[in-house]
C-alpha distance (Angstrom), angle and dihedral (degrees) to the residues before:
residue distance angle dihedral
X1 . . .
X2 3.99 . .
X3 3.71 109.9 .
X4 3.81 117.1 -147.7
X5 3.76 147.1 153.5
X6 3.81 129.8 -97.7
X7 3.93 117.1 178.9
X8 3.93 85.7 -16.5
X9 3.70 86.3 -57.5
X10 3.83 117.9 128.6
X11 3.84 120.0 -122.8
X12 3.99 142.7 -170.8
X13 3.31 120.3 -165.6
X14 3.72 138.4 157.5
X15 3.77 118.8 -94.7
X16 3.65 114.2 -86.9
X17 4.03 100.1 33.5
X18 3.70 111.6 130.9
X19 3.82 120.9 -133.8
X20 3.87 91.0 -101.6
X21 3.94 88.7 58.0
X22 4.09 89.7 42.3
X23 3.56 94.4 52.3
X24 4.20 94.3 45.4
X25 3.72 83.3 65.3
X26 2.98 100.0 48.6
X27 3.58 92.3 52.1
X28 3.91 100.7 -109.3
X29 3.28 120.1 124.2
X30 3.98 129.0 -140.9
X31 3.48 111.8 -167.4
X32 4.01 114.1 -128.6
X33 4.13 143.1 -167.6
X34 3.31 102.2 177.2
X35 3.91 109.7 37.8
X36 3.79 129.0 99.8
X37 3.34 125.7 -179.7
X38 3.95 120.4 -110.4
X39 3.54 94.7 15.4
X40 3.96 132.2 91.3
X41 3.87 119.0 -74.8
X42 3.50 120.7 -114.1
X43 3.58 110.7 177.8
X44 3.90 92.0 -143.2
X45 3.67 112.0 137.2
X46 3.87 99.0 37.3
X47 3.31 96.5 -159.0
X48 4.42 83.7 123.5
X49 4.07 98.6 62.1
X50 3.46 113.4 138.1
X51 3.63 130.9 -170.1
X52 4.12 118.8 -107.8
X53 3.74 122.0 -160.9
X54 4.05 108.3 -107.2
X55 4.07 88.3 10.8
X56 3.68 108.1 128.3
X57 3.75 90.9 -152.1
X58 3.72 143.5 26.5
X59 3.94 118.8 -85.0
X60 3.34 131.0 -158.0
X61 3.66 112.5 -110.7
X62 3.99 96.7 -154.5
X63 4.08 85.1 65.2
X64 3.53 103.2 32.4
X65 3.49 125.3 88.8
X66 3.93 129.7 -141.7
X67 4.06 113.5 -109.1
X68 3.40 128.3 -177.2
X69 3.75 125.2 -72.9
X70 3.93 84.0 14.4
X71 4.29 110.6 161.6
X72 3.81 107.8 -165.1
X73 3.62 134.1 -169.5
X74 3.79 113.5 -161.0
X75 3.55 96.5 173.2
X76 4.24 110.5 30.8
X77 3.75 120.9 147.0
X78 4.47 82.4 -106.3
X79 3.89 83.9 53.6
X80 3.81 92.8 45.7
X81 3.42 95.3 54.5
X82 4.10 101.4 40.9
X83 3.75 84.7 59.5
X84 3.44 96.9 48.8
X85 4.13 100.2 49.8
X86 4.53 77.7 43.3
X87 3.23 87.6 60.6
X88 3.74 111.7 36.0
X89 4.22 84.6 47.5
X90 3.60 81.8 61.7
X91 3.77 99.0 42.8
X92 4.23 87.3 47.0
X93 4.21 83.5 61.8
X94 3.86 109.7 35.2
X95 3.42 114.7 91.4
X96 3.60 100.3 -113.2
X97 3.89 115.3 -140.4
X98 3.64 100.9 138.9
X99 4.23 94.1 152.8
X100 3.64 92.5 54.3
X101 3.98 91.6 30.6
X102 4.24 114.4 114.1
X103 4.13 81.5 -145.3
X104 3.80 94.8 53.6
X105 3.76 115.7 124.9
X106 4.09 80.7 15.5
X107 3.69 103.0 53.7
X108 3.97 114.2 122.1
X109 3.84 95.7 -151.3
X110 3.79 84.0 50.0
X111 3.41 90.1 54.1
X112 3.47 96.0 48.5
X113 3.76 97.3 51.6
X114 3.43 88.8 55.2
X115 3.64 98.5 46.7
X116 3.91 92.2 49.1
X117 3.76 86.4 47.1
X118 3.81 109.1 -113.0
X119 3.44 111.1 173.3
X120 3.97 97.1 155.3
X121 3.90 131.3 22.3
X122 3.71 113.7 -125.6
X123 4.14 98.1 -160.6
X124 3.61 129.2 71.5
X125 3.82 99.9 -141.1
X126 3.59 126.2 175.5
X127 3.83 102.3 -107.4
X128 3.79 116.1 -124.6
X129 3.97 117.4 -98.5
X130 3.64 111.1 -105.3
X131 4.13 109.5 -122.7
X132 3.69 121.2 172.0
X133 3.92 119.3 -158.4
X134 3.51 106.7 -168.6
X135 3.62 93.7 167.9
X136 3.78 102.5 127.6
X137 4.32 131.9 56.7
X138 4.02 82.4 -128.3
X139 3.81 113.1 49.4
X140 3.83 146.4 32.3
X141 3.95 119.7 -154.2
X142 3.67 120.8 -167.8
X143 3.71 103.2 -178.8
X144 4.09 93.9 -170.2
X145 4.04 87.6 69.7
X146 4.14 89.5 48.0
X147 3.63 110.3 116.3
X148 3.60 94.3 -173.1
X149 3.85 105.9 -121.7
X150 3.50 87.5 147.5
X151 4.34 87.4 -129.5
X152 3.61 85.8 139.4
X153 3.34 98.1 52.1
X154 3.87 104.4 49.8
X155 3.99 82.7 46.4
X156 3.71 90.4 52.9
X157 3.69 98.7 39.2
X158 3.45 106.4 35.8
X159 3.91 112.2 18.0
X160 4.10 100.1 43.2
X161 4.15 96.3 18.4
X162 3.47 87.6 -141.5
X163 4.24 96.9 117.8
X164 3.84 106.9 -166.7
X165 4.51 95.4 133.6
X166 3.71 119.0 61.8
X167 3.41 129.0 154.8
X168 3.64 110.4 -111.8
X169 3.93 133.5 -175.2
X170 3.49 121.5 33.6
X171 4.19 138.7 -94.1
X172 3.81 109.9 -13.6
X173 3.47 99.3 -12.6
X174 4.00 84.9 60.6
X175 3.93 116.5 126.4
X176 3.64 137.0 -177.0
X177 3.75 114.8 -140.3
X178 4.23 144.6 91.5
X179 3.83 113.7 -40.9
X180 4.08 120.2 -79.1
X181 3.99 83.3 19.9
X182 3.69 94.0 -76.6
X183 3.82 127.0 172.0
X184 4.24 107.5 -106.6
X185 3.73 91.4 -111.0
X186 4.04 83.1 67.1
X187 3.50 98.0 68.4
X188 3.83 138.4 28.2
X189 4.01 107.3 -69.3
X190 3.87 110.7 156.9
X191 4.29 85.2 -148.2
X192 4.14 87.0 -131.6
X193 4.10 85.5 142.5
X194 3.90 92.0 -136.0
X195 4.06 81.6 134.4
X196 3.60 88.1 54.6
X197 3.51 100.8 45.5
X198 4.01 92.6 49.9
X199 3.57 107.4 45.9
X200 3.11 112.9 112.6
X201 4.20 97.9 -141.0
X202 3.82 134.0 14.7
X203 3.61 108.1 -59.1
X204 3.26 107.3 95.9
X205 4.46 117.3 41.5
X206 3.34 140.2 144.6
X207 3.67 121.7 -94.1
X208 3.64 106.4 -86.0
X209 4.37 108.3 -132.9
X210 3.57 93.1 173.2
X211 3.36 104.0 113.4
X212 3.46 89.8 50.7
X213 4.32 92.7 59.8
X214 3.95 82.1 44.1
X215 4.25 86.6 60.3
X216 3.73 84.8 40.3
X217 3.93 98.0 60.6
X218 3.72 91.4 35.1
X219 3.80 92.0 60.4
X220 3.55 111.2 106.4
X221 4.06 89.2 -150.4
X222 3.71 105.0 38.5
X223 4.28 126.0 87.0
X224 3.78 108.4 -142.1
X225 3.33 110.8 -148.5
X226 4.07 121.5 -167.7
X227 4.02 125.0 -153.9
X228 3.95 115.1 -176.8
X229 3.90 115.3 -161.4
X230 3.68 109.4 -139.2
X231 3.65 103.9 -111.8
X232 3.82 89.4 69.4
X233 4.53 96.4 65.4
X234 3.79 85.9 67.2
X235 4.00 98.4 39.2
X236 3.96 103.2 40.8
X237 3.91 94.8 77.0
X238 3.67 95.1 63.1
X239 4.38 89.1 72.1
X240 3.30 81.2 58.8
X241 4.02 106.6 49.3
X242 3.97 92.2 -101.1
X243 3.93 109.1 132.9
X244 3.61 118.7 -104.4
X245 3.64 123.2 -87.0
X246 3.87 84.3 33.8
X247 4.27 108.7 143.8
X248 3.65 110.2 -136.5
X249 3.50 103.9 169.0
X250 3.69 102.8 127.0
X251 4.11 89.5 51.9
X252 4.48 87.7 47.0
X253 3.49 96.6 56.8
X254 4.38 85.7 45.1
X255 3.35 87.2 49.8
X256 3.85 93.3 53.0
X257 3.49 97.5 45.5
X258 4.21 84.6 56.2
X259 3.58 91.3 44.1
X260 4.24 81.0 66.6
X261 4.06 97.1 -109.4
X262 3.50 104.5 158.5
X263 4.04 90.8 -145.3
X264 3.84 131.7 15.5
X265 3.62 115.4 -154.3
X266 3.78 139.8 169.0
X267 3.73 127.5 -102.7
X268 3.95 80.5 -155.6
X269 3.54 92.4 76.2
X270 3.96 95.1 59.5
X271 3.65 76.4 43.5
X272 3.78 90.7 66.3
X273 3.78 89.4 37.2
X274 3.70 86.9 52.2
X275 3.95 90.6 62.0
X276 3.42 94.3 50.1
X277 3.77 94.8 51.8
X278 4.03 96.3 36.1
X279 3.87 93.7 39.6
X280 4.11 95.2 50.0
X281 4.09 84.7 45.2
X282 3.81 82.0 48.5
X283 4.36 95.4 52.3
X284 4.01 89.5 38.6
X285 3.67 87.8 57.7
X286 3.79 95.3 46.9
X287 3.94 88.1 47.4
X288 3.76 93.1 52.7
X289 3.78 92.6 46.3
X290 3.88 102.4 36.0
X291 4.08 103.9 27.0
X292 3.68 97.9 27.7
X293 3.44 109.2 35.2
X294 3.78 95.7 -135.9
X295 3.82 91.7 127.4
X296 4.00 102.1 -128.3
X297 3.79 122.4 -158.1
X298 3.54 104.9 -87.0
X299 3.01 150.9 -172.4
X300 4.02 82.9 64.6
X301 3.82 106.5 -147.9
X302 3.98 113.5 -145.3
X303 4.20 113.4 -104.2
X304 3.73 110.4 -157.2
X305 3.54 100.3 93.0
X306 3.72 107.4 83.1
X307 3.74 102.6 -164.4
X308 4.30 87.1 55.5
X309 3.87 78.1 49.9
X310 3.71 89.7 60.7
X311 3.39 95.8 40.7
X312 3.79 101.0 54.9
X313 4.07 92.0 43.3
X314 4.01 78.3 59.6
X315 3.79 114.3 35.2
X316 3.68 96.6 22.0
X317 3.89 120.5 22.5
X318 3.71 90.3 147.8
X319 3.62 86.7 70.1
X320 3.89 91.4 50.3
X321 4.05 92.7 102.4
X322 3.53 81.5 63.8
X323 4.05 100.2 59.0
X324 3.63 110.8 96.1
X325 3.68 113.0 -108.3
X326 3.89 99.6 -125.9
X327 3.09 129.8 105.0
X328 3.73 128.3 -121.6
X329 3.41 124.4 -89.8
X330 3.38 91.5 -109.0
X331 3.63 94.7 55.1
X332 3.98 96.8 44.0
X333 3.59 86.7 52.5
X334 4.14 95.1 60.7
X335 3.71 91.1 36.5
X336 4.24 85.7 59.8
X337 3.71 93.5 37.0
X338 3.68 83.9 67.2
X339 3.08 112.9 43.6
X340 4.00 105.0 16.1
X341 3.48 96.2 34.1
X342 4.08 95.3 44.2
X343 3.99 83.5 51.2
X344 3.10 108.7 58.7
X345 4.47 91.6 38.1
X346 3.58 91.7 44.9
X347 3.65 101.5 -113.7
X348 3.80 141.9 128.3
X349 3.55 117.7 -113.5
X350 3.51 92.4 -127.4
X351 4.18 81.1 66.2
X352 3.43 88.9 55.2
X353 4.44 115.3 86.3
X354 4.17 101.9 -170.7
X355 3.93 110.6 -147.7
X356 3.51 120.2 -166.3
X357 3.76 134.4 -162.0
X358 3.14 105.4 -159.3
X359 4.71 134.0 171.6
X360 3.62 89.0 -134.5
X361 3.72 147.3 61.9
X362 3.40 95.0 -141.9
X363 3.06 97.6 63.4
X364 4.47 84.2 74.0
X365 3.76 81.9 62.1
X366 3.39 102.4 47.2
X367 3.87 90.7 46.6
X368 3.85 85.2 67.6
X369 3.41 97.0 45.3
X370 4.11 100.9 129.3
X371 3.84 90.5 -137.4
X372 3.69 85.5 61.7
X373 3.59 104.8 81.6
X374 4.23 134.1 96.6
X375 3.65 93.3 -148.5
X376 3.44 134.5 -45.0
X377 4.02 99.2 4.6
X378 3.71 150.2 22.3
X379 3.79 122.8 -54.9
X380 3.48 91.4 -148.0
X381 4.03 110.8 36.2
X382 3.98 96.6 -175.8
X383 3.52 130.2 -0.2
X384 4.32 125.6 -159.5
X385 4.13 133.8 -160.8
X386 3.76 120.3 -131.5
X387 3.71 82.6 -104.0
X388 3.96 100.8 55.8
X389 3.94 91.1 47.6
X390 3.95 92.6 52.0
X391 4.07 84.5 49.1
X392 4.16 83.0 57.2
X393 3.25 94.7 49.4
X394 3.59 103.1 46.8
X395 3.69 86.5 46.8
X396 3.47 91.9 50.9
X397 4.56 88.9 56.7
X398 3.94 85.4 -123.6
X399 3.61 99.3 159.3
X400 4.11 92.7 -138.0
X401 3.85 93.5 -170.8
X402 3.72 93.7 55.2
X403 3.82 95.1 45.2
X404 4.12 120.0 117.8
X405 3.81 120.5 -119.0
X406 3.30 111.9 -102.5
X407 3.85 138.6 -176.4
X408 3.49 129.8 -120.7
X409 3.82 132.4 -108.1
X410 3.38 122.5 -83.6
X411 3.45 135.9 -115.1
X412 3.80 95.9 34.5
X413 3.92 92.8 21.4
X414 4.12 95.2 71.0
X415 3.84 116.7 90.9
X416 3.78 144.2 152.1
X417 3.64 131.3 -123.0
X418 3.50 89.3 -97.7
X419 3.57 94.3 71.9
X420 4.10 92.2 44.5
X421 3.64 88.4 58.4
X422 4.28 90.5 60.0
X423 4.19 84.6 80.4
X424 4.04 82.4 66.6
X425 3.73 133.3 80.7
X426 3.88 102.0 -113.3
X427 3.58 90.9 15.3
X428 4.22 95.1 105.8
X429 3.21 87.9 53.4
X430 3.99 101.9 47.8
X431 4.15 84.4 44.9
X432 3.74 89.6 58.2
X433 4.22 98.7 40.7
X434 4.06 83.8 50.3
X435 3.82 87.1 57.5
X436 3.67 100.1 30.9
X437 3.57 103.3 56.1
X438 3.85 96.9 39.6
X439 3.79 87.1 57.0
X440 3.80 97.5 48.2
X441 4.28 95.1 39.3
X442 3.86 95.4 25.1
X443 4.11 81.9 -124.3
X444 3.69 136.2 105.3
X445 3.58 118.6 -96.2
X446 4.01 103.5 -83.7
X447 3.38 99.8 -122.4
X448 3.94 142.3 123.3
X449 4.33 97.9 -79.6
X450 3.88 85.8 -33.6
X451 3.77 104.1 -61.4
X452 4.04 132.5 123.4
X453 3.72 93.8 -132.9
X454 4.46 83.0 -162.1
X455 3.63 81.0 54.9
X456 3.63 100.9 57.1
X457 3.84 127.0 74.9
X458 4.00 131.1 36.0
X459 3.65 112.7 -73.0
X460 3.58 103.5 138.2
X461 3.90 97.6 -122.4
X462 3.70 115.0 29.6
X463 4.35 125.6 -178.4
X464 3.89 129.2 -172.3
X465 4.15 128.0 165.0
X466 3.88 122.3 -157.1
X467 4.08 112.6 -166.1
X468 3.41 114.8 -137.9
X469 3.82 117.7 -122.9
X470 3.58 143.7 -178.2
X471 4.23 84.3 2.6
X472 4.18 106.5 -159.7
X473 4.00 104.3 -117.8
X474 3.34 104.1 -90.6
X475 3.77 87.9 63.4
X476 3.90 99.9 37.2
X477 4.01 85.9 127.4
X478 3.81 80.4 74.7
X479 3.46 106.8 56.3
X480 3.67 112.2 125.8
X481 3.44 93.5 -1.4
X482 4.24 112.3 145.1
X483 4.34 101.7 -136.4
X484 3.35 101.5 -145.1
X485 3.68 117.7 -148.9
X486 4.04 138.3 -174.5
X487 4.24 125.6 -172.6
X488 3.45 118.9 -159.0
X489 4.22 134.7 -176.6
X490 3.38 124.3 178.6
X491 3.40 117.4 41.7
X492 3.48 93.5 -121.0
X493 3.97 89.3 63.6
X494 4.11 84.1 46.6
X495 3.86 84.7 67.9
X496 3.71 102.5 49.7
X497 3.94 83.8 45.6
X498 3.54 93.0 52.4
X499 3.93 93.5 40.2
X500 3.27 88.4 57.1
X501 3.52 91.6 54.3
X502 3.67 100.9 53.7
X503 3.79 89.9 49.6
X504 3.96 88.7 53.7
X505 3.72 82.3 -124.7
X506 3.70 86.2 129.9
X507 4.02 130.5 14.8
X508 4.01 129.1 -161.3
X509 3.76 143.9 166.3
X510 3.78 93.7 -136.8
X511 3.62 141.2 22.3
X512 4.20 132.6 -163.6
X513 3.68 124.6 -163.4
X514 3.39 122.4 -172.6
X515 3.55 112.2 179.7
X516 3.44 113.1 -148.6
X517 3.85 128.4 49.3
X518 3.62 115.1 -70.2
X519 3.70 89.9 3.9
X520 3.89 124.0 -91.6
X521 3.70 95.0 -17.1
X522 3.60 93.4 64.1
X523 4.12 83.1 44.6
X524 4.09 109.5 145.3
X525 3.78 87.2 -109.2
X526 3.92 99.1 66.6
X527 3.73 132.4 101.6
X528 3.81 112.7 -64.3
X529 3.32 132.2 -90.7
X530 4.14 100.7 42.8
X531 3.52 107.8 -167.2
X532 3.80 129.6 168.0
X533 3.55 87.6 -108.3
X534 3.81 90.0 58.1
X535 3.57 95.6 43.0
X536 3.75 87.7 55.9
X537 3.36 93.1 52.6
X538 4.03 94.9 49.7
X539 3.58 86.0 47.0
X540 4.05 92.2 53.9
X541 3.83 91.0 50.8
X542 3.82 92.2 48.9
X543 3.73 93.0 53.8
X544 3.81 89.3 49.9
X545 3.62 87.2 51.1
X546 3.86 90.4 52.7
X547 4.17 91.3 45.4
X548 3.49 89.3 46.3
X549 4.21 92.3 61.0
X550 3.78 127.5 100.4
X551 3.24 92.5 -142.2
X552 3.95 119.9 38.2
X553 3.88 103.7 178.2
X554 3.75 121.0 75.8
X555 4.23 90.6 -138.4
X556 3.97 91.7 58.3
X557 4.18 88.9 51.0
X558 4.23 91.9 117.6
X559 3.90 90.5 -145.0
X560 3.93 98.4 52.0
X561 3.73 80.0 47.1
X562 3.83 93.5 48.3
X563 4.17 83.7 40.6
X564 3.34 98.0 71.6
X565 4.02 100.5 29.4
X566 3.92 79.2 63.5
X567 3.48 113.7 32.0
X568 4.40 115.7 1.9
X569 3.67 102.6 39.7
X570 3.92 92.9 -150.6
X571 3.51 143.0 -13.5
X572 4.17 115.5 -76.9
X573 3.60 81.8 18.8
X574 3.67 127.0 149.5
X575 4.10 92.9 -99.9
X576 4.17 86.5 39.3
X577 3.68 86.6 49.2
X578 3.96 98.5 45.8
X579 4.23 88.3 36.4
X580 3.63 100.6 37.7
X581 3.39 121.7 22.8
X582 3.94 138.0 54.6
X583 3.61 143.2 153.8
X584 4.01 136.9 -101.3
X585 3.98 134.3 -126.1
X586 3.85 126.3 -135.7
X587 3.73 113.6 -116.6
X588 3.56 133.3 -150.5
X589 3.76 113.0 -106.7
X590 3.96 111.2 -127.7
């Protein structure tokens, strides 16, 4: 435990801690371009040098580590000014469109001109060339607002293994992009948005479909329908100053009835459907492999996350037999909203426009997908982050704070907890045990009020098993039988789990991947800046959510009940598999 001094300030921190960790603890901040938390320090931007007594020059503090007897200045007149000339260099390069700019107003190297004072820039640089690559449904790049802190790259590289941005070229002439300066949609890029949900300024963003919704509701001839998945209740309030983890579900679904949507639902509920679909898919496997002998691909790894999707079509299509064949909830949602939905109001589907607010840029990608269609058109027709449906209703002057809690639509508005718990790493898989077991012992999942406490939290790689006793007849094959189950988030942590599959290292009945951090509520298309302490916060409010429900199981949900008395007949059957289900492609790696 070196002990040092920050600001004159005593300190005592574990060996290994860099200054910029140090100094967080001690409640001093050192402002930073290039740092994310959890992954490797570069030092890049060096915007966080600090001064060190007897240190001829400036170090950065994200990359240097506290040592004993250590006296650090973090804010000296020499430190002052070193972040100042970093920062106006920058400034004299980007391509400065901050009125126009998606980031403006929430742009960290405009905040940090402005906190260091900048009022003029001293260098004539040679501004950065504006170049669009529009090349994906998920994500805008604009390399002339890149500053090059190489975020994007460590987040690509070494937190989702997936490697399509690198910086390429060297000194000015560096840029951050795909290899050969390619468009994304030239080489393998899952769309997950992690990139866009870490830079630290405007040149990297999802693709904005707003506009398009706006035409939507404005259509005299068109019913706009809304979904909202469930990580966005507990993230929406922080556009508009509320802390995070704060639920706002009641004042959403007001705001999206002002907004003019003639119907707010709940992704939750195709949640719940999703259970039913994925955890009967899950049993029938186990049946096939344990009872009959017929050796069925398992483990089964979970499907809803369409950026793991992406990933396994690329990095592992032998695995592919393994995907479950759902859709997502996202995806089974549309397909009912058009045919379901339109029955029982009277409409064509071709009436019927399908909105989606969704945590994650993927999800644009996915909506496109041509496998996802029920005949004749997109499932999905547009599909909005958390961020682009707080810039609709600030434009719109809806005063979100003073808004009345309201309740959802009904039929595909009612859910359990089960399905509130998808927007969680762990929380597929705890929705499908609750359902699972109770249908194979006729009991409720024996565990402390329903949760998988090894299935809750944010280690990257998470395991539990739940043996199987007293099994009703049906599922006598089960008795005694240990489920083994894995969790995984971050795709990066998907690939040790799988690795470890393939070796035999490691073996399981069933597998979730969530690709981003934390799981959908640290999705690429939440508020900015994600930390871990934010994502634990979402996470909180999303199991209070869950706690909070009647009904906690997605099989006791009265309207997926009342679904398929009406309208599917029974899980995996021939409307489930037509509406519900479909199958994936291998795709070349590049």
């Amino acid at each position: 435990m070196p002990k040092a001094w920050i600001n004159q300030q005593e300190v005592e921190v574990p060996e290994g801690t860099t200054i910029l960790c140090a100094a967080k603890r001690a409640g001093i901040r050192i402002p930073t371009l290039c740092y994310v938390e959890s992954l490797r320090p570069i030092g890049a931007c060096r915007v966080c040098v600090v001064e060190v007594e007897n240190y001829r020059n400036l170090v950065a503090a994200c990359s240097t580590c506290v040592t004993e007897g250590m006296k650090i200045r973090t804010n000296s007149a020499r430190v002052r000014r070193a972040r100042t000339t970093v920062v106006q260099l920058l400034l004299s390069e980007h391509c400065g469109e901050c009125q126009t700019c998606d980031r403006n107003g929430q742009c960290e190297l405009q905040d940090l001109a402005a906190e260091l004072g900048i009022r003029e820039i001293e260098f004539r640089g040679e501004a950065a060339r504006k170049r669009l690559d529009v090349s994906t449904p998920a994500l805008t790049r604009d390399n002339g607002k890149c500053i090059r802190c190489r975020r994007c790259v460590s987040v690509c590289n070494e937190l989702q293994g997936v490697g399509a941005l690198f910086p390429q070229f060297r000194g000015f002439n560096t840029v951050i992009g795909p290899a050969f300066g390619q468009d994304l949609a030239s080489v393998t890029c899952v769309q997950c948005g992690q990139c866009a949900a870490i830079c630290p300024v405007g040149a990297i963003t999802e693709r904005d479909y707003v506009e398009s919704v706006w035409a939507a509701i404005d259509a005299p001839d068109r019913i706009v329908v809304v979904q909202t998945a469930p990580a966005i209740r507990a993230a929406l309030g922080e556009c508009f100053g509320y802390p995070p983890g704060t639920l706002v579900t009641g004042k959403m679904t007001a705001a999206l009835r002002r907004l003019g949507f003639d119907a707010v639902f709940d992704t939750n509920f195709a949640a719940d459907l999703t259970i039913m679909e994925e955890g009967t898919e899950l049993l029938m496997r186990l049946k096939r492999s344990l009872a009959d002998g017929n050796g069925a691909a398992l483990p089964m790894f979970t499907s809803c996350s369409p950026g793991w999707v992406r990933y396994l079509e690329s990095f592992h299509p032998e695995l592919l037999p393994h995907l479950s064949t759902c859709k997502s909830p996202q995806q089974m949602f549309g397909a009912l909203a058009k045919t379901y939905y339109a029955q029982k109001t009277g409409r064509r589907k071709e009436e019927i426009f399908v909105v989606s607010v969704m945590p994650c840029t993927a999800k644009k990608f996915e909506a496109q997908r041509p496998e996802m269609t029920s005949g004749g058109g997109p499932d999905v027709d547009a599909v909005l982050t958390t961020r682009e449906l707080a810039r609709m209703i600030r434009a719109s002057g809806i005063d979100f704070a003073g808004l009345p809690d309201e309740e959802m639509d009904a039929p595909l508005g009612i859910s359990s907890g089960a399905g509130v718990i998808f927007a969680n790493t762990g929380g597929v898989m705890e929705a499908a045990l609750r359902t699972a077991y109770e249908i194979v012992t006729g009991r409720p999942l024996p565990t402390p009020n329903l949760h998988v406490p090894n299935l809750i939290g944010l280690d990257g790689i998470k395991e539990a098993e739940i043996t199987i006793e007293n099994a009703l007849p049906d599922w006598r094959f089960l008795d005694g039988v240990t489920l083994r189950v894995a969790v995984a988030h971050g795709l990066g942590n998907a690939e040790k789990v799988m690795q470890a599959v393939l070796s035999g290292e490691r073996s399981y009945h069933f597998i979730e991947v969530m690709t981003c951090p934390g799981g959908c509520i640290g999705g690429g298309g939440q508020p900015r800046f994600t930390d871990n302490r934010v994502r634990q916060a979402r996470i909180a409010a999303i199991l209070k959510e869950d706690e909070g429900k009647s009904i906690r199981r997605s099989h006791l949900n009265p309207q997926i009940q009342q679904l398929y008395a009406e309208f599917l007949g029974a899980p995996l059957g021939e409307m489930s598999h037509h509406l519900l289900h479909t199958t994936y492609v291998p795709r070349e790696r590049i």
